[in-house]
N, C-alpha and C positions, 0 to 999 in steps of 0.2 A: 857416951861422950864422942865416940867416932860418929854417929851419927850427925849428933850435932853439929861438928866441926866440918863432916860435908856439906851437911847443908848450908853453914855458913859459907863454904866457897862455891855452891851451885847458887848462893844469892848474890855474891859479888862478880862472880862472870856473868849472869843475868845482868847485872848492873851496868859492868863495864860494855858487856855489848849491846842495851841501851844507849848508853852516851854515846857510844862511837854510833849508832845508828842516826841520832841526829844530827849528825856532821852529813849524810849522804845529800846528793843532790833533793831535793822535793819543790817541786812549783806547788802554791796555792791555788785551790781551783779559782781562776777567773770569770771564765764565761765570758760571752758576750757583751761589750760594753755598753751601756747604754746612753742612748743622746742625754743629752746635758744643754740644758738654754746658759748659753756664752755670753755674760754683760759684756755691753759695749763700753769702755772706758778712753776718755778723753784726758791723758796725765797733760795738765798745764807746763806749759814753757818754763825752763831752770830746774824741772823738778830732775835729781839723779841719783841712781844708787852705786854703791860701792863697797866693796868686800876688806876689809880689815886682819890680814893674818897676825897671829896673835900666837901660834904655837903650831908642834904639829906632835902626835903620837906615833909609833913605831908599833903595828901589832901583825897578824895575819889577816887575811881574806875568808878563812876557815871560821873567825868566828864571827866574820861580820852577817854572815849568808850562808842557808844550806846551800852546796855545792862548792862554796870555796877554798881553795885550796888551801892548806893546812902548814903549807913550804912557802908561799908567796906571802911577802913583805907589802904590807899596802901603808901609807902615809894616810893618816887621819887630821883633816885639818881642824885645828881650834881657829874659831872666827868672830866677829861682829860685822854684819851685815849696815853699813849705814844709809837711811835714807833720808835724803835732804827735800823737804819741801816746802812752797813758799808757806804753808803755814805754819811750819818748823821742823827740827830735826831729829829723827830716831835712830835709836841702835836696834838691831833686833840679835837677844843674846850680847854677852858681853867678855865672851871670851878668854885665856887667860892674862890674870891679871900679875900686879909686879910681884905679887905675894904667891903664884903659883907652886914655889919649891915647898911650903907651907901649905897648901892648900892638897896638893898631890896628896899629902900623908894622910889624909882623911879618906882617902878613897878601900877599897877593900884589898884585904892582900893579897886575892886570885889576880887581882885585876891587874897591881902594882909587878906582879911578878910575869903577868904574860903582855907588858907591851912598856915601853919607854917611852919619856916626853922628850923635846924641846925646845926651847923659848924662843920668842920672837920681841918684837916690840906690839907692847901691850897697848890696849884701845886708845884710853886716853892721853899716852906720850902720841900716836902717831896725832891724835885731832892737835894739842898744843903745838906740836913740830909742825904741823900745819896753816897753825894761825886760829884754829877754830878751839873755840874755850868751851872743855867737857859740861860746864857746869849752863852751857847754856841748852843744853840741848832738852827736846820738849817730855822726851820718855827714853826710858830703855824697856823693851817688852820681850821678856823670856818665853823663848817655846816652851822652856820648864826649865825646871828647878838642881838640876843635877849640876854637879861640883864644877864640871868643865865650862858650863854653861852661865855659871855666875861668879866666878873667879875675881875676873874684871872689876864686881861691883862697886868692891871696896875703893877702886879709883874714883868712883863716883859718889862721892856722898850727900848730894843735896840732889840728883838727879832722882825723878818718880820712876818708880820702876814697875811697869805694868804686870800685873799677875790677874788667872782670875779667882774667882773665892777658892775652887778646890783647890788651887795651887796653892793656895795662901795656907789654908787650910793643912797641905802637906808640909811646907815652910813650918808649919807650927808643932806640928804632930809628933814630932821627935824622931822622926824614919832617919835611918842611919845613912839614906842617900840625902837628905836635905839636911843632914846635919852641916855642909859649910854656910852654908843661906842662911840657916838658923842661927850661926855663930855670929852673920852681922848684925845681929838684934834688930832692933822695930827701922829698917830702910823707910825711903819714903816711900813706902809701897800704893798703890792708885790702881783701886777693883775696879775691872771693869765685866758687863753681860753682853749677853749675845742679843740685841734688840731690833738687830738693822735685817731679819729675814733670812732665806733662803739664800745660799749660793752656792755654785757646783757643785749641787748635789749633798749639800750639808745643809742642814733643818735650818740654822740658823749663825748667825754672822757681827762681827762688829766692826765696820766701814767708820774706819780713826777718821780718816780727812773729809769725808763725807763725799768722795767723786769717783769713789772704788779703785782708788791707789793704791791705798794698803786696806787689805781686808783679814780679817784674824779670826781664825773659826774655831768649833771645840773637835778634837781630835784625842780624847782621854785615852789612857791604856800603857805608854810608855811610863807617867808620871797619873795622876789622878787629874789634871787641870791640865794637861797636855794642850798648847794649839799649832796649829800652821799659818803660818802669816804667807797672804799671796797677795804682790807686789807687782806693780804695772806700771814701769816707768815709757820717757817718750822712746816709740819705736815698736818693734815687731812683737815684742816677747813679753809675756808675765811669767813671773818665779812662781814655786811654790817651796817657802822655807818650810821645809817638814820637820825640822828639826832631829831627835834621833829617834822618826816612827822608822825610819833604817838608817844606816849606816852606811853602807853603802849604795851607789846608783843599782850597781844587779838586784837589790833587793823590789826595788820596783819593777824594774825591766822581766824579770824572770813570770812573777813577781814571788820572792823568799823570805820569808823567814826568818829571824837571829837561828842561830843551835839551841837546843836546852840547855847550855852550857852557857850561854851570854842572856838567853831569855830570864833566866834561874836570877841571874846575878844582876840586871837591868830592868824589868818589866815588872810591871804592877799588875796589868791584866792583859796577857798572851792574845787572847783571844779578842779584845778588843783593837790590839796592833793589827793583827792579822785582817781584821775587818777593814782598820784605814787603808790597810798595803793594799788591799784589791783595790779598793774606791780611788786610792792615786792613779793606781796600772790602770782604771778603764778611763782616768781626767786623759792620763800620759797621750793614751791611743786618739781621743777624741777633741779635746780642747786645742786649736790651731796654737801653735806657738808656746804652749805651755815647757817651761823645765823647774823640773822637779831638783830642787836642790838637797840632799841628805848634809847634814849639816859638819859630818865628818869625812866628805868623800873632799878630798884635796883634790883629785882629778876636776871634779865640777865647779869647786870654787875657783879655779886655775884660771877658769873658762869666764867670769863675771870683771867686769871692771876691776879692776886694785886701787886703792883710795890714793892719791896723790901721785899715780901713774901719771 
């Protein structure tokens, strides 16, 4: 029995110093980046985007990024990104919605216990406070599927809401991270594929407006149907909404990792994040003008137009 019972605590100090070894700094090998053919895109006159706050979370830096500190306080924004163009209007994600305090409680109880939310005005009071009516708008298109990120939806009820099959597919599947999505029953959801080609170095692509304004590619691993919506309005700069392939800006910049501790509790396939995280770090280095937006870094959205500024 003494046996046993050391070995059961020579396996939980293994364990625990594991865990704490994921937290240490670690860059993913990048390498050299490789040239990338840069479309030339012409955003039509009126066309504009704007950032929508909608909440914010209270967690550490420690679990967004190996390296981060474990004592520092970072603000995580909830958002809806809106793009207006003349041949109509998107949200991309939908950020928290009026039923957030309800929605929160579906989440897991590591999660609940290691970071706080709180509320802002939700997407579609700021469009109405505006004059612009939710229900006209042409789509809402989710990077994925996760609770923070479809919150909103329920304000929207006759809005399409873009997903593609594998997301749908998780939406339906019963996974306890799409369990709030799946609680809104059959949305107006609108499949769509990747048929418009190549771009920045992703096999393939789907170019909404058809002028490479909004371009939406597949990015699987965080969610099963994961994408990144890259955004080119008029002026110097394209986005890239990455959604939450990180969390934070240092995750590219480095480029890092979640911990096994946030990977464990967030990621569907580790290894397939890891793969996007380089492929953004070598867009970041090479593409003129590129910003990579993590869809929870409040620093970067801070930085984007604010809607009715």
């Amino acid at each position: 029995m003494k046996k046993i019972f050391l070995g059961i605590l020579v396996l939980l100090a293994v364990g625990a110093a594991s865990l704490a070894w994921s937290f240490r700094p670690a860059a993913l090998p990048a390498g050299a980046a490789a040239a990338i053919a840069v479309p030339t895109v012409s955003p039509p006159s009126g066309m504009k985007m704007s950032v929508l706050h909608t909440g914010k979370m209270y967690s550490k830096a420690g679990f967004a990024y190996r390296g981060g500190a474990l004592g520092e306080e970072r603000i995580f924004g909830m958002a809806a990104i809106l793009v207006q163009h003349p041949q109509g209007a998107l949200l991309i994600d939908a950020g928290f919605g009026r039923n957030v305090d309800a929605h929160a409680l579906t989440t897991p109880w590591l999660m609940r216990k290691t970071s706080r939310y709180e509320k802002e005005t939700p997407a579609a009071d700021q469009l109405r406070a505006a004059g612009l009516d939710p229900a006209q708008l042409r789509g809402i298109v989710l990077t994925h599927a996760h609770w923070d990120h479809v919150s909103g939806l329920e304000d929207f009820p006759d809005v399409p809401v873009w997903v593609t099959q594998a997301e749908r597919d998780f939406i339906a599947s019963g996974h306890i991270a799409a369990r709030l999505a799946a609680s809104f029953g059959e949305l107006a959801y609108r499949i769509y594929g990747f048929t418009d080609g190549p771009y920045l170095g992703f096999e393939s692509s789907h170019d909404v407006f058809k002028d490479g304004t909004v371009v939406l590619v597949p990015a699987p691993g965080h969610t099963p149907g994961s994408v990144i919506a890259f955004v080119t309005p008029p002026g110097e700069r394209r986005y890239a909404f990455v959604g939450d392939l990180v969390w934070q800006r240092e995750g590219i910049e480095i480029p890092a990792e979640r911990p096994w501790l946030s990977r464990r509790l967030v990621d569907a396939d580790a290894a397939q994040v890891r793969h996007w995280i380089v492929h953004l770090h070598g867009l970041a280095q090479t593409v003129p003008g590129l910003v990579v937006v993590p869809a929870h870094d409040r620093r970067v959205l801070e930085t984007l137009p604010t809607f009715g500024s």
